[in-house]
ChimeraX commands (.cxc) that place a marker at each C-alpha (Angstrom):
marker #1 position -3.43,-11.20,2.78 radius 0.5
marker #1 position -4.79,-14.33,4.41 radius 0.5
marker #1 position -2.67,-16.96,2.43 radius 0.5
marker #1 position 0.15,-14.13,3.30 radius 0.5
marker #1 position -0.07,-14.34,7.12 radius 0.5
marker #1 position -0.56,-17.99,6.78 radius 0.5
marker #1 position 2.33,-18.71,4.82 radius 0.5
marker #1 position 4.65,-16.78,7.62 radius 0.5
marker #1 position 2.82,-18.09,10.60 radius 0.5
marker #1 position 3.51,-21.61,8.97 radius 0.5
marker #1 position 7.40,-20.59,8.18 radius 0.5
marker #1 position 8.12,-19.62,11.58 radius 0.5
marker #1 position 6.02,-22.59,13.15 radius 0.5
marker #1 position 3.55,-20.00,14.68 radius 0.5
marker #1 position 0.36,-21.56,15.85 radius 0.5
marker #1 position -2.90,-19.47,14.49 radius 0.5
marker #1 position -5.42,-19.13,17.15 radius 0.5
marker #1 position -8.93,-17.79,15.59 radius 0.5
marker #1 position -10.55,-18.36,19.00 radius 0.5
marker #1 position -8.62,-16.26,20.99 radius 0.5
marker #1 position -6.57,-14.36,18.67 radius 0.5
marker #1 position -2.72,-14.40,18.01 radius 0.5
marker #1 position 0.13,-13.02,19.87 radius 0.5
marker #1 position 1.18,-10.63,17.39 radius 0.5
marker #1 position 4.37,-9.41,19.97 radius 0.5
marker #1 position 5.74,-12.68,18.98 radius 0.5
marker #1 position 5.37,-12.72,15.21 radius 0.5
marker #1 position 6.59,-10.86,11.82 radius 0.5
marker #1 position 3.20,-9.38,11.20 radius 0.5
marker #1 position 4.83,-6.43,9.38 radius 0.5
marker #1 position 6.42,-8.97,6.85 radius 0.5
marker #1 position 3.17,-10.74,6.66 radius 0.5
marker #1 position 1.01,-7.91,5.85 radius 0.5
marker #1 position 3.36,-6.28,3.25 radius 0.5
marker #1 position 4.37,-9.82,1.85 radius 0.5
marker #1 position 2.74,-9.36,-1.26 radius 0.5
marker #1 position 3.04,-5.33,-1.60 radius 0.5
marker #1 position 5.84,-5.00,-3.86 radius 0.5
marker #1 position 3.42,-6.70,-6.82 radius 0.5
marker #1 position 0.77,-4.42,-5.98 radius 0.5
marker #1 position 2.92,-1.10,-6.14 radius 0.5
marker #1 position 5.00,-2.27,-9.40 radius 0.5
marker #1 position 1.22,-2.92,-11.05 radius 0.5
marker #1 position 0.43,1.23,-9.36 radius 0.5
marker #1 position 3.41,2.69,-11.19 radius 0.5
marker #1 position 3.10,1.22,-13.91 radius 0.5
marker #1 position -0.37,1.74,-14.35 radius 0.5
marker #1 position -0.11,5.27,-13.63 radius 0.5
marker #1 position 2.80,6.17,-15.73 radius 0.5
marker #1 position 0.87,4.45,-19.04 radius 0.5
marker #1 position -2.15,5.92,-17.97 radius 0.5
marker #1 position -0.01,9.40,-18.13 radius 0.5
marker #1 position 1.46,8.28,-21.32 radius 0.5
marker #1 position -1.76,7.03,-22.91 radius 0.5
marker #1 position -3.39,10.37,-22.21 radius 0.5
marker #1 position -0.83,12.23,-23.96 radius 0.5
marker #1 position -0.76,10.22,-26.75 radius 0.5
marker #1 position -4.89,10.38,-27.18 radius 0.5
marker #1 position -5.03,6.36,-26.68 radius 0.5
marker #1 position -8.13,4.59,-27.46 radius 0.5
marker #1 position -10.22,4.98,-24.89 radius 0.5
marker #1 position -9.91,1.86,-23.49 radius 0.5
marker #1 position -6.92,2.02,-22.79 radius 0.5
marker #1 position -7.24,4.84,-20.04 radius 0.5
marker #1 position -10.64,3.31,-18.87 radius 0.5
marker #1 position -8.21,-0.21,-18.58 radius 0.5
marker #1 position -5.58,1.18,-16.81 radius 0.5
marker #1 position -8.02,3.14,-14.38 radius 0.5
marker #1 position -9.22,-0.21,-13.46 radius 0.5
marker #1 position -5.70,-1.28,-12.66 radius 0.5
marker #1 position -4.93,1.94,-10.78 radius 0.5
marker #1 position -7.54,1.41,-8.64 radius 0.5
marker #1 position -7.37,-2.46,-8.11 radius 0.5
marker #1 position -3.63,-2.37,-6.87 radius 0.5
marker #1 position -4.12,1.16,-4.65 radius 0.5
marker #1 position -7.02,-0.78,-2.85 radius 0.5
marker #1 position -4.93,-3.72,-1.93 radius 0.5
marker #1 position -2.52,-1.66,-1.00 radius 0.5
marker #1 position -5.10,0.71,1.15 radius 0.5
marker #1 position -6.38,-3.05,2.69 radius 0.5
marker #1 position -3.11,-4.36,3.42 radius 0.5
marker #1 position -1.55,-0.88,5.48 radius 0.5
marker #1 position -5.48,-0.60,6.97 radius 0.5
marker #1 position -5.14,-4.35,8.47 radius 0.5
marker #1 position -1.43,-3.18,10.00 radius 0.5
marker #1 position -2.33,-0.67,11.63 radius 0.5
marker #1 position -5.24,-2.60,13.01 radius 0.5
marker #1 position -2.99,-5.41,13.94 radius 0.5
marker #1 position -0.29,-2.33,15.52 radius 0.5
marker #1 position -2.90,-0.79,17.45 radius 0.5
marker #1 position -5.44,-3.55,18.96 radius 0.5
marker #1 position -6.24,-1.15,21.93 radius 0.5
marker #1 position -7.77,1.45,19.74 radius 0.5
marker #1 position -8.20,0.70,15.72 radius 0.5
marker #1 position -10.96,3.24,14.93 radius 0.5
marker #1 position -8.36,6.30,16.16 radius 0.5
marker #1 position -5.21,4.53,13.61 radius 0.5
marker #1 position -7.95,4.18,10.70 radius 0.5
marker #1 position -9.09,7.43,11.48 radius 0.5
marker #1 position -5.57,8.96,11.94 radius 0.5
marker #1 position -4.68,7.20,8.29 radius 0.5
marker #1 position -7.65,8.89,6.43 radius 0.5
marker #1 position -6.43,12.18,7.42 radius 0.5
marker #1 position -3.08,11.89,6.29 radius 0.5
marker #1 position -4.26,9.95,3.11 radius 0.5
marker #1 position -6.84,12.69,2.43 radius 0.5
marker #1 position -5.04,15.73,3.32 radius 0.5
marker #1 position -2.36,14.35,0.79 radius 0.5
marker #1 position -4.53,13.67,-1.83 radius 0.5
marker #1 position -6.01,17.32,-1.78 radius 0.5
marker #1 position -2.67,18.50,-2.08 radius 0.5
marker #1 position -1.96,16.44,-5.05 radius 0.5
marker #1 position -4.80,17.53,-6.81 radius 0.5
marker #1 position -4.23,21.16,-6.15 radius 0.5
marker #1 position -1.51,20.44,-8.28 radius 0.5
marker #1 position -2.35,18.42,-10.61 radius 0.5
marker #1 position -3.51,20.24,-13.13 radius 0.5
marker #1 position -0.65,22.91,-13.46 radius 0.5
marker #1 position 1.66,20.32,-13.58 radius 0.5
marker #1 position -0.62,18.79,-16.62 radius 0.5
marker #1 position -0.63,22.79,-18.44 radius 0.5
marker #1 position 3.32,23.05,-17.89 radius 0.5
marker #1 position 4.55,19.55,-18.49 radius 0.5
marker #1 position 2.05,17.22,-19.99 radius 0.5
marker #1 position -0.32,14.66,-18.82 radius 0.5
marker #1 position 2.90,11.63,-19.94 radius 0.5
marker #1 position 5.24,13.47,-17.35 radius 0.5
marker #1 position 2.72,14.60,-15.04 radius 0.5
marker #1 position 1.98,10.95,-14.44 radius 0.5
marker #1 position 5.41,9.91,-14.64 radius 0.5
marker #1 position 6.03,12.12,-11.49 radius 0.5
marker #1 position 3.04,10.78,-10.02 radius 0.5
marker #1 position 4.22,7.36,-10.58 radius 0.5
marker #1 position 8.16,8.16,-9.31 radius 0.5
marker #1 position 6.13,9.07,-6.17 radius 0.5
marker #1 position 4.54,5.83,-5.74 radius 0.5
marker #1 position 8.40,4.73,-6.44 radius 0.5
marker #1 position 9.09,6.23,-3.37 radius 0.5
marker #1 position 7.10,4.50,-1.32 radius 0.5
marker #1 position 9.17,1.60,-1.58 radius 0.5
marker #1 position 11.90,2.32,0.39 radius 0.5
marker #1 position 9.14,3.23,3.36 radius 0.5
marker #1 position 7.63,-0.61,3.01 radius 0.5
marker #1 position 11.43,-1.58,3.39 radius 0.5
marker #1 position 11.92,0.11,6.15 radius 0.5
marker #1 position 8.82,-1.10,7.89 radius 0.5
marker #1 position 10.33,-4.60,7.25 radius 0.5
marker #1 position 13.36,-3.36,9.49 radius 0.5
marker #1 position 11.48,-2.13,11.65 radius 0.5
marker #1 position 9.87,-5.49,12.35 radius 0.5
marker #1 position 13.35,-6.83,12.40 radius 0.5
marker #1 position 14.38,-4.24,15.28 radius 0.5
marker #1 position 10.95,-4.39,17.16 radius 0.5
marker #1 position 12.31,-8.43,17.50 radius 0.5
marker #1 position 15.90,-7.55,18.69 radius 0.5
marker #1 position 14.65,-4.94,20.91 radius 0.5
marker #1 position 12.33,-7.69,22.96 radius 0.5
marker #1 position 15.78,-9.29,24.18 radius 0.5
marker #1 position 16.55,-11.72,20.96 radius 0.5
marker #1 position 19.96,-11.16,19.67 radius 0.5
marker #1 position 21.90,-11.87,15.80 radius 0.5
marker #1 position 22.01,-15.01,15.86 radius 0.5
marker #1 position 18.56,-16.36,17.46 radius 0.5
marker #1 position 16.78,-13.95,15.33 radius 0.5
marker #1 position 17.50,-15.40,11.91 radius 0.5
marker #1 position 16.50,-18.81,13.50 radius 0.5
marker #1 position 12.85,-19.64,12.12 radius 0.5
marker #1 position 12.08,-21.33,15.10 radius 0.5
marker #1 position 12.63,-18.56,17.80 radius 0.5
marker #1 position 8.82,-17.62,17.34 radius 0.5
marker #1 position 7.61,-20.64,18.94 radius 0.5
marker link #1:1,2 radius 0.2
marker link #1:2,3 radius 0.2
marker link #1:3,4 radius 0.2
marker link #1:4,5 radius 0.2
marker link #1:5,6 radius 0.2
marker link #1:6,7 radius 0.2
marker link #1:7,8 radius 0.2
marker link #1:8,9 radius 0.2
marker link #1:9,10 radius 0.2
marker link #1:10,11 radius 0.2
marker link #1:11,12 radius 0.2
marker link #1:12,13 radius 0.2
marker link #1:13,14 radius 0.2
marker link #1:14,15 radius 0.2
marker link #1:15,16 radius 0.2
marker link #1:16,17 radius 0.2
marker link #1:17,18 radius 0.2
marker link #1:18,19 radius 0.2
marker link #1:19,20 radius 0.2
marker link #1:20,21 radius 0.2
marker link #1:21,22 radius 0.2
marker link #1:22,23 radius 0.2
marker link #1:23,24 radius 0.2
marker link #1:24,25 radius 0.2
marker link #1:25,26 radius 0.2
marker link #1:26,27 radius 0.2
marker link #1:27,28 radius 0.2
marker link #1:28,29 radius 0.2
marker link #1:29,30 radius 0.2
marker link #1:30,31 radius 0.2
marker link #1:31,32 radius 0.2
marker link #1:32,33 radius 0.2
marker link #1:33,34 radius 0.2
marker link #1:34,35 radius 0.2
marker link #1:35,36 radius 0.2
marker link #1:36,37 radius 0.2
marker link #1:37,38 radius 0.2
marker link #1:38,39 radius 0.2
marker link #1:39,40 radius 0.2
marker link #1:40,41 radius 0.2
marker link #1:41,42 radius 0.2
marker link #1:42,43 radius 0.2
marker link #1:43,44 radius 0.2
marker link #1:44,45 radius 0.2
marker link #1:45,46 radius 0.2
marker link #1:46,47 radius 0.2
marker link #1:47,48 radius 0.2
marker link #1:48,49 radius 0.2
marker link #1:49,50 radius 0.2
marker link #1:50,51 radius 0.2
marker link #1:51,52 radius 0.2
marker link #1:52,53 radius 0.2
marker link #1:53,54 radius 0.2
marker link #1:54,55 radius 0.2
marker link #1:55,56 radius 0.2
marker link #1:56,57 radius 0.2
marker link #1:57,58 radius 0.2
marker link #1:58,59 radius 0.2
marker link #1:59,60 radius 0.2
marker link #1:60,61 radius 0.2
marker link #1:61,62 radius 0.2
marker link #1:62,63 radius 0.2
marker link #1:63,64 radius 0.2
marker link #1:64,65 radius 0.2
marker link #1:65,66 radius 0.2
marker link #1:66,67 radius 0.2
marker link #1:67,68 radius 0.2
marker link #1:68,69 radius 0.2
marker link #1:69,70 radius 0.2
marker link #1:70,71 radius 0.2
marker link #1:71,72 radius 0.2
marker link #1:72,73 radius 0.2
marker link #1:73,74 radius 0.2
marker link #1:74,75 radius 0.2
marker link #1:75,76 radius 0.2
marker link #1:76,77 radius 0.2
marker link #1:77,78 radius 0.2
marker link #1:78,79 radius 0.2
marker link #1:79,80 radius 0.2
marker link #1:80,81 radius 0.2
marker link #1:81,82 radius 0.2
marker link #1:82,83 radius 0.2
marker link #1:83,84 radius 0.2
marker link #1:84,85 radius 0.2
marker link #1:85,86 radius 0.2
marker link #1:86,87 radius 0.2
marker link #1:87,88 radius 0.2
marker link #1:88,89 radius 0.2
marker link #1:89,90 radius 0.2
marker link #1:90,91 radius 0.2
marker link #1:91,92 radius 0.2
marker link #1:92,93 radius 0.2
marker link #1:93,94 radius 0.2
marker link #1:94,95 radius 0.2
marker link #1:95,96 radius 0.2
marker link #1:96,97 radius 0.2
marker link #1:97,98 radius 0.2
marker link #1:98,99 radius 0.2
marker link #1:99,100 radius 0.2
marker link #1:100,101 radius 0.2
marker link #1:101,102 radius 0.2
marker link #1:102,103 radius 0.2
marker link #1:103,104 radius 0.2
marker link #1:104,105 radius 0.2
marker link #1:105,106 radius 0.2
marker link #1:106,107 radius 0.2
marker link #1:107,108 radius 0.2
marker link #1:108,109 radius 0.2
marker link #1:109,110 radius 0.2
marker link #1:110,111 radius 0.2
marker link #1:111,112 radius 0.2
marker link #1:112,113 radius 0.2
marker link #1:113,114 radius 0.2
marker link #1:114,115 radius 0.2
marker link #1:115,116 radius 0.2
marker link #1:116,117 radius 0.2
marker link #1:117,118 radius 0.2
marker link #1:118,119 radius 0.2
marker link #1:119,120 radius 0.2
marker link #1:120,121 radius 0.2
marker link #1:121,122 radius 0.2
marker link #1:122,123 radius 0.2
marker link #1:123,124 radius 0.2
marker link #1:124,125 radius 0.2
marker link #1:125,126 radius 0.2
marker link #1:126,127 radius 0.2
marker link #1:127,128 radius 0.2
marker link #1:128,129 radius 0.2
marker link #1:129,130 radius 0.2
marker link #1:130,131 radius 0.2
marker link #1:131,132 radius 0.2
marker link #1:132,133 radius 0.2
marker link #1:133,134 radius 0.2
marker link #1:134,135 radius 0.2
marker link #1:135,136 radius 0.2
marker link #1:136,137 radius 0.2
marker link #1:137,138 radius 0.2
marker link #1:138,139 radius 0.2
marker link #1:139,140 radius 0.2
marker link #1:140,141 radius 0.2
marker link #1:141,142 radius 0.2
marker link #1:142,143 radius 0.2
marker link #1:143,144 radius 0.2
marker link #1:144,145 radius 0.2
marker link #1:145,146 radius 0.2
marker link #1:146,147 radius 0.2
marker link #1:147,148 radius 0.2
marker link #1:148,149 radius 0.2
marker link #1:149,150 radius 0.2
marker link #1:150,151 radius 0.2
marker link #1:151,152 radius 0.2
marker link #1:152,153 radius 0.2
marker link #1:153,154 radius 0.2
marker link #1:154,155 radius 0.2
marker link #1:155,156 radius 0.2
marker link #1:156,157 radius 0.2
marker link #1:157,158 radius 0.2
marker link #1:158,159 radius 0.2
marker link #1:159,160 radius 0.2
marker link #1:160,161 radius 0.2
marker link #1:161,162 radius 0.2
marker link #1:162,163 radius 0.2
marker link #1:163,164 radius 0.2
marker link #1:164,165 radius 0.2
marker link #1:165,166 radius 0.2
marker link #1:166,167 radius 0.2
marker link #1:167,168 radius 0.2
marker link #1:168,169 radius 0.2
marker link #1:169,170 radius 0.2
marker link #1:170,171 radius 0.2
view
C-alpha cells in the first residue's frame, strides 16, 4: 500500500509530507489505496471457487488447508487497504468509520453463514463456493466506481475535462 501511494504521489508530482501529513483534498488517494486491489480480489475468487471445488471433489487435504491460506491472505489485504481509506476519508473521526465498517462487515458475514450451509445441502459445496466467489465478483464494479468517484470528487473542487487528465494539476 506504501509503494502504492508512493508510486501515485510520484506520478502526479505530489510532495509526501510525513511531518505534517498530506493534503489528501488534493490527491487521488482512492486510486492509491485500491491500486493494487484488483490482484488481491482475482487471488479471493479464485481461491474460493477451488476451495468450493476441492471440497466437493474430496481433495487432498492440502489442498483446502492451501487455499484457506490464500483466502485469507488476499481478504486481509483487502480488509487493510478499504480500513486505511476510510481512515484517510474520515481524518476527523477514524475510530467511528472503522467502527461503522465492522458492523456492516459483521452483520454481513452472519448473514452469509446463516446460509451457508443450506446452500451446501441443496447445491454442493463446488457451487456453493462458486456463488460465494461470483459475490466477491461483484465487488468489482464497487472498487470501479470508487475510482469515479475520486475522479468526480476532483471535478467537483472546480477542475474541469481537460485540466483533470493533466498529471500535473495536483501540484
Amino acid at each position: 500500500m506504501d509503494r502504492d501511494y508512493r508510486a501515485i504521489a510520484k506520478l502526479y508530482d505530489f510532495p509526501i509530507d510525513r511531518v505534517r501529513g498530506d493534503d489528501l483534498s488534493k490527491f487521488h488517494v482512492e486510486r492509491a489505496r485500491f491500486r493494487s486491489s484488483w490482484y488481491f480480489l482475482a487471488c479471493t475468487i479464485l481461491s474460493v471457487i477451488g476451495y468450493g471445488w476441492a471440497l466437493a471433489y474430496k481433495a487432498n487435504i492440502a489442498i483446502p488447508l492451501i487455499l484457506q491460506f490464500f483466502i485469507g491472505a488476499s481478504i486481509t489485504c483487502l480488509f487493510n487497504m478499504c480500513g486505511t481509506l476510510l481512515t484517510d476519508l474520515n481524518p476527523q473521526n477514524p475510530a467511528l468509520a472503522q467502527a461503522s465498517s465492522n458492523i456492516v462487515r459483521c452483520a454481513l458475514s452472519a448473514a452469509g453463514l446463516t446460509a451457508l450451509q443450506e446452500m451446501i445441502d441443496h447445491v454442493g459445496p463446488g457451487w456453493t463456493f462458486t456463488i460465494f466467489g461470483a459475490m466477491c465478483l461483484l465487488t468489482a464494479p464497487m472498487i470501479g466506481a470508487e475510482h469515479l468517484r475520486d475522479m468526480g470528487s476532483i471535478y467537483l473542487r472546480g477542475l474541469d475535462d481537460k485540466t483533470l487528465m493533466k498529471p500535473d494539476t495536483f501540484v
